[in-house]
N, C-alpha and C positions, 0 to 999 in steps of 0.2 A: 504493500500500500504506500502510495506515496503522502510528501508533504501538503500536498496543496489539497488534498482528501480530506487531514486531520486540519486541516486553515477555518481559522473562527475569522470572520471579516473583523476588521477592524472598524472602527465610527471614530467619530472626532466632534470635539464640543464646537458649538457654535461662538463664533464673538462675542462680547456682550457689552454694552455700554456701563460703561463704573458711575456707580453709584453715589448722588451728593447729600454730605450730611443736610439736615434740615429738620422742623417740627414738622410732623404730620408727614404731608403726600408733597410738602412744597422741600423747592432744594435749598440750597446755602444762603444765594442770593435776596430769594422773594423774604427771606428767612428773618437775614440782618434787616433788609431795609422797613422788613411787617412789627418786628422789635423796636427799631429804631423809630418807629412812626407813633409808635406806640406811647411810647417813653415821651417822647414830643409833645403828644396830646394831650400826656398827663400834666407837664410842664405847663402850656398853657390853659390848663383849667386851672391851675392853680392862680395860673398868672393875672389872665386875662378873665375868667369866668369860664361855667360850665359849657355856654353855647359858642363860646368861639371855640373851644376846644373839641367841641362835637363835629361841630364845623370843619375843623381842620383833619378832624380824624376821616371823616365821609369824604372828602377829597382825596385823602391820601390811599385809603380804598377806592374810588374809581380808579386812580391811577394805578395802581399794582392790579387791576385788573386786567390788560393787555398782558401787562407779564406773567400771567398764569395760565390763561390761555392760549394755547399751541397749534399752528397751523402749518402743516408742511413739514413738521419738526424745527420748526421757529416760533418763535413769540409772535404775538401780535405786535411788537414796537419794532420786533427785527422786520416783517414782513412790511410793514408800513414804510418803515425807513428805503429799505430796498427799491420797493415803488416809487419811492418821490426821487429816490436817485437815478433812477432809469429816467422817468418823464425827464429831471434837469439835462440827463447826457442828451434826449434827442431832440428837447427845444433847441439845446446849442449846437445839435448837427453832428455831434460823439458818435451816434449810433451807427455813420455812415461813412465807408472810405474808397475812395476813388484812388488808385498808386497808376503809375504807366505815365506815357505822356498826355492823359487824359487827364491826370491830378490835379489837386490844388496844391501841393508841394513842388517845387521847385528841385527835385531831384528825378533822377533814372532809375530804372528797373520796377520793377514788384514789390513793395520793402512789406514786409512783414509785422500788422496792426495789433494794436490790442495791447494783451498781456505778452502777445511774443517779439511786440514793436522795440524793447530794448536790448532781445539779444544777439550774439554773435556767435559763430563755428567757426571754430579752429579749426585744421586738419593737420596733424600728427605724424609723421612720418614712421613711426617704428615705436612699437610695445616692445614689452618685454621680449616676446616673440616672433620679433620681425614684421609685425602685422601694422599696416596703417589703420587710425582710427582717428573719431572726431570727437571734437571737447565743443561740448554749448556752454558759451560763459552767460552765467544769469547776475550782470553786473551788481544791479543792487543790492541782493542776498548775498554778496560773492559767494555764491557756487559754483560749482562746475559740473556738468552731466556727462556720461558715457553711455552709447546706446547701444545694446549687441542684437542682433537677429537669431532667433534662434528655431531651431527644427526640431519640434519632438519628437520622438520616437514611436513607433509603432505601436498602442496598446494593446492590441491584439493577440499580441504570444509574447506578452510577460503577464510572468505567474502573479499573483497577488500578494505575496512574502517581497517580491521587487518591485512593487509598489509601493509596499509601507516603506522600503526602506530607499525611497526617492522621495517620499513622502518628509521621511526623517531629517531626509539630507537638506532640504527644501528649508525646513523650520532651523535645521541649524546656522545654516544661511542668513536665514535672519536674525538667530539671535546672536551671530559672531557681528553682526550690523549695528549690533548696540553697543557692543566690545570695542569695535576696532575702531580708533577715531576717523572721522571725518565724513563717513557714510551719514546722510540726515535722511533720505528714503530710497525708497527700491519700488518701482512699480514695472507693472507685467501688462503690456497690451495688446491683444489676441483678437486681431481683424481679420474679417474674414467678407472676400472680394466674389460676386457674382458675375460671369461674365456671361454675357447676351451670344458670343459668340465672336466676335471681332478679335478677339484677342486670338484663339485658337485659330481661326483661320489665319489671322494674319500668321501666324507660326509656323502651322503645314504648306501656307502658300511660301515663306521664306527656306524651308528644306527640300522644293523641289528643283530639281538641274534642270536647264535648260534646255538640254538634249534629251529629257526621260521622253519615253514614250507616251503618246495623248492617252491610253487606256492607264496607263498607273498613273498620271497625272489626273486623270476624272476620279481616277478611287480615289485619291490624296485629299482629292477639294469633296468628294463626297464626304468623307467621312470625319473630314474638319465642320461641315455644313451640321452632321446627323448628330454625332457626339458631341456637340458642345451644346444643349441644350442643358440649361438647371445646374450647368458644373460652376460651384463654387471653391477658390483657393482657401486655404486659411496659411495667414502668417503670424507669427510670433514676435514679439519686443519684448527686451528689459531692459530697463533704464538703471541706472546708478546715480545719484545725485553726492555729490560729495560737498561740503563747507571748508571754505578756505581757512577759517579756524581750527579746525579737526585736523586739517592737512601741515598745520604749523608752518603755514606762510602768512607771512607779516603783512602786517596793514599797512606800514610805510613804504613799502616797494612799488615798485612803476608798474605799469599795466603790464609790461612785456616780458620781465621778469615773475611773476605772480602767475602770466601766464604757461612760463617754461618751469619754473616749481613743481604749481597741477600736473602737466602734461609727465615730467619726471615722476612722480610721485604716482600719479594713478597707473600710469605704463608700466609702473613694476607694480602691480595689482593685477592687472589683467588677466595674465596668463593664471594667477590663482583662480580667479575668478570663472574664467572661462572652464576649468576643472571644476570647481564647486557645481556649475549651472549643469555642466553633463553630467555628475552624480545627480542630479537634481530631476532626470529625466529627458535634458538637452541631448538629440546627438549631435547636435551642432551648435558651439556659443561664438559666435565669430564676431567683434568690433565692428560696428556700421563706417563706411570711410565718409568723409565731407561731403560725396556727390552722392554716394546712398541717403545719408539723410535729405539733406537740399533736394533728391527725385521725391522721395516717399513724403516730404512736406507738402509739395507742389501739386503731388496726385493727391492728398487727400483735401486741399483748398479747389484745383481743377481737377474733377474725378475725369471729362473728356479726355486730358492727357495723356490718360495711361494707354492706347492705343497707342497715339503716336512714340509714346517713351518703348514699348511693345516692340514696333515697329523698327526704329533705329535700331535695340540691342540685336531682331535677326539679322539687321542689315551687317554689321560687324561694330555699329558706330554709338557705342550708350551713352545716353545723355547725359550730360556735364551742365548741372545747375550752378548757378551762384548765389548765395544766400540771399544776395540783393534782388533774386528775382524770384526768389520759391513762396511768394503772398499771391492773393488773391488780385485782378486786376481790378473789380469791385466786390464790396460785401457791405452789408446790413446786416446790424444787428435787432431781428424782432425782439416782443415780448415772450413770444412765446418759441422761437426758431430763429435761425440762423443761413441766412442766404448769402450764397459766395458763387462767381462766378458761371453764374446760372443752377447750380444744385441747393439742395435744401437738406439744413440739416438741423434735427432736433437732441439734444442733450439730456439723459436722465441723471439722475444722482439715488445714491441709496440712502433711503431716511433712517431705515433700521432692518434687522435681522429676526428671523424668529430662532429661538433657543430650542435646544434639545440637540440630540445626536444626529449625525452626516455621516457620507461617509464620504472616498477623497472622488468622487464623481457628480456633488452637488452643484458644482456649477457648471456640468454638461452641456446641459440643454440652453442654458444662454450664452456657452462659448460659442458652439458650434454653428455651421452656417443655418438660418435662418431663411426660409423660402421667401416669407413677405418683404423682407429686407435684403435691397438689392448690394449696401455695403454698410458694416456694420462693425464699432470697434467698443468692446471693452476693456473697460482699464481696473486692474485690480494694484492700492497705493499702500504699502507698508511702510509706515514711518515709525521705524525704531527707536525708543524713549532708551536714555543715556541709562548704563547700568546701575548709576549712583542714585536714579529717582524711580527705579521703575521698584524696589521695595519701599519707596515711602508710598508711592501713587497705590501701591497694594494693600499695604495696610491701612488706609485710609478708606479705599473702598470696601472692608471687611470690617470695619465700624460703623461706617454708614448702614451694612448690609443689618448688623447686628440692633444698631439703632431703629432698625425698621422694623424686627423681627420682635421687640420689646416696647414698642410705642402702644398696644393695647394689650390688656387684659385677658386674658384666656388664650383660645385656640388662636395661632398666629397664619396666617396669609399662605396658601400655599407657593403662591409665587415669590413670597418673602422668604418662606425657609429653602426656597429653591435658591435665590439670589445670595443666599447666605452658603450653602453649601460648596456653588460656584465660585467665589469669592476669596472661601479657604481654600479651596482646592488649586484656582488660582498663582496665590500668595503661598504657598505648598511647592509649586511648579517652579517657580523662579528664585522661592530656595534653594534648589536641585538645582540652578543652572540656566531654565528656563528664561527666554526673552519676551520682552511686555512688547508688543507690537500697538499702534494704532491704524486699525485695516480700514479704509472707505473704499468705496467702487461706484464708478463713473460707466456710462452706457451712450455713444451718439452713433445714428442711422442715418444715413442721407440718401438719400434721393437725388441723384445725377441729373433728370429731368425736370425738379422740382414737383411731381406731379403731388396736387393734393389728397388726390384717393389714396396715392402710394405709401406718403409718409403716413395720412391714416393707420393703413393696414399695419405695415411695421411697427409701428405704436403699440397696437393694439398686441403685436405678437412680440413685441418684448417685453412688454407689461406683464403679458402669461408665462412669460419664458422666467422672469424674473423670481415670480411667485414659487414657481417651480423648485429654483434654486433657493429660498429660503431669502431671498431679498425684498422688502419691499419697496420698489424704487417710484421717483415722483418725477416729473417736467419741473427741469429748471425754469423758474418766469423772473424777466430782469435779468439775465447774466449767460442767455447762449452762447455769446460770441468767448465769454471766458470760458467757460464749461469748455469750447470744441478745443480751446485754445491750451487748456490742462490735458483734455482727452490725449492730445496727438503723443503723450510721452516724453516730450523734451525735456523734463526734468523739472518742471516747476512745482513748487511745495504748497499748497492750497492754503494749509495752515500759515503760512510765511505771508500772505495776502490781507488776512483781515484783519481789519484796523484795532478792533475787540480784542482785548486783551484774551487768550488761551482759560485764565481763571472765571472770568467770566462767561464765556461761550458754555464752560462744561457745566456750570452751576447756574444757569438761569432755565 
């Protein structure tokens, strides 16, 4: 008998959101300021009389009113705020960018808007390994990104014992992420391309000779015409994001210097790295070069391009972008969507998780190519908390947990002694060794034709796809054009964006 006869599957816990102290059902925030209002109001009874201080109390309860209730997995002040900041970007014309020499800027090329309008690509000449690769510098955070492409492996005929232990290798990845300085996230993004058929033909029509004979040349072109219907590719990305603090290069150095540090520094990384990603399931982890990113930027702002980009590599001739020209020649940013260069494209985000056991194939059914969605990329973002805070951030949420499970009298909550169990088990794990990860996931679909029935339908079928996987994801409103702008991989840290303090965001 063999092993994979006696194999119990394995499950794995779900994510869970940490828990904030507070009285009651409210968190830290609503917590101090419902205390502090309190306290206030007694002050001015004392002060002022009983009815100003009633007064002042009833006011101070309207207002903590928006902040207890949640829409979207926002406050109502966060979601207000949002809105009037959209209306202001598109009274002033923010929402919209013209580049080329159709623009209103007085420069050349494509340039690249938004949240990716400040960066730049490096291109590298040699890693550790002899390999070229590219660096996105993210000026203002100084970071620096590394992007590899990668090829999984066949699932098919590996056993389930080599799974767990890619599974393993996977998690230890990330928690050496929190160990080794200078890594601040890792994100994985698994796009997956439907071709109508243009592409395939254009492929069998570039492998035929000129001399073949017209009966194997009618089978070539038939059977590029027959088989390419419904075929979708899938590709692979990992991103590295490293901080130039972590990396121990200095803030007083010159841009060019700072830049040959990173480029030193993460190059003797790589070739580790590229080993870590193939235990991890990769058979192939290979550095993106300058002109691989600047293509795959450019196709996924022009999704038309990728024919001709198609096109040129049969010819022998692959296209050579320039970062100054891998932007959109127009885009809008809607409320609800994101129009670039004639395609449409909509942005989900994940509001939360549901808890219980997985196993390592729950997020199957929304990696995979999707029929209604003609291109479709998910982004899964691990941002590794530093080993020195990820046991106070635990023990922390194991009081809270505890606080919840002891706020009333008798039989306690069963979601409460679930959230408590998880909590120590948790704080358990990363005594042992275990790394605290903060996981979100991003989802955008586009529509190459822009068609409305289209992106409907893919809506609607990553909505279901989502549910499936354990995700409950929502339509970004206010903020597509960033959402596509995070989606694409380049390395930018979401968390690193908002203006809110981190203490705040987690406890309101």
């Amino acid at each position: 008998m063999s092993s994979s006869e006696n194999y119990t599957a394995r499950t794995y816990d779900s994510p869970r959101t940490l828990l904030s102290p507070g009285i009651g059902p409210f968190k830290l925030v609503p917590s101090v300021i419902g205390m502090g209002g309190l306290g206030l109001a007694v002050i001015v009874m004392m002060k002022a009389g009983f009815v100003y201080g009633l007064a002042l109390a009833g006011v101070l309860v309207l207002g903590s009113v928006p902040m207890l209730i949640h829409r979207r997995g926002r406050t109502l002040y966060a979601v207000w705020s949002n809105a009037l900041r959209f209306a202001r970007s598109e009274r002033r014309g923010a929402t919209r960018a013209q580049t080329g020499i159709t623009g209103v800027a007085a420069a050349d090329g494509r340039h690249l808007t938004g949240l990716l309008a400040q960066l730049e690509c490096w291109s590298v000449p040699s890693d550790g390994w002899g390999r070229p690769f590219a660096l996105v510098q993210i000026p203002r955070a100084r970071q620096w990104a590394v992007m590899f492409e990668v090829v999984p492996e066949g699932g098919a005929l590996v056993d389930p014992e080599t799974k767990d232990l890619k599974v393993a290798a996977w998690g230890q990845l990330l928690a050496l992420a929190g160990r080794v300085g200078g890594v601040r996230q890792v994100s994985v993004v698994i796009e997956s391309v439907r071709d109508t058929g243009a592409l395939l033909r254009a492929h069998v029509a570039g492998l035929i000779h000129p001399a073949a004979a017209p009966f194997a040349r009618d089978v070539l072109l038939a059977a590029g015409r027959e088989l390419s219907q419904g075929v979708a590719s899938t590709l692979g990305y990992v991103t590295i994001t490293f901080s130039e603090a972590g990396l121990g290069i200095a803030l007083k150095q010159s841009l060019a210097d700072r830049a040959r540090s990173a480029a030193e520094e993460i190059g003797r990384r790589l070739p580790e790295l590229s080993v870590q990603l193939g235990l991890s399931g990769a058979a192939t982890a290979i550095p993106m070069s300058a002109h691989a990113v600047t293509r795959r930027v450019k196709e996924a702002f022009t999704p038309d391009s990728r024919l001709a980009h198609a096109e040129l590599d049969i010819a022998g001739d692959p296209p050579q972008i320039r970062w100054a020209d891998c932007g959109p020649t127009a885009a809008r940013d809607g409320h609800s969507d994101y129009r670039h260069d004639g395609a449409v494209s909509v942005t989900f985000e994940a509001l939360k998780v549901r808890g219980g056991a997985h196993s390592d194939q729950v997020l199957d059914r929304l990696t995979r190519p999707i029929r209604e969605a003609p291109l479709k990329r998910v982004m899964l973002m691990y941002r590794p908390v530093p080993e020195s805070e990820g046991g106070d951030i635990l023990d922390q949420d194991v009081k809270a947990a505890v606080n919840r499970v002891q706020r009333r009298a008798g039989l306690a909550h069963a979601q409460d002694t679930s959230a408590l169990k998880a909590a120590r088990q948790a704080a358990a794990d990363e005594a042992d060794g275990a790394g605290v990860i903060d996981v979100s996931l991003m989802v955008t679909i586009t529509s190459p034709t822009g068609d409305p029935d289209e992106i409907a339908k893919a809506s609607t079928a990553v909505l279901r796809a989502g549910r499936s996987s354990r995700f409950t994801l929502d339509r970004i409103y206010g903020g597509q054009a960033a959402g596509f702008a995070i989606n694409l991989g380049l390395g930018r840290v979401p968390a690193d964006l908002s203006l809110v303090p981190e203490l705040l965001r987690d406890h309101t």
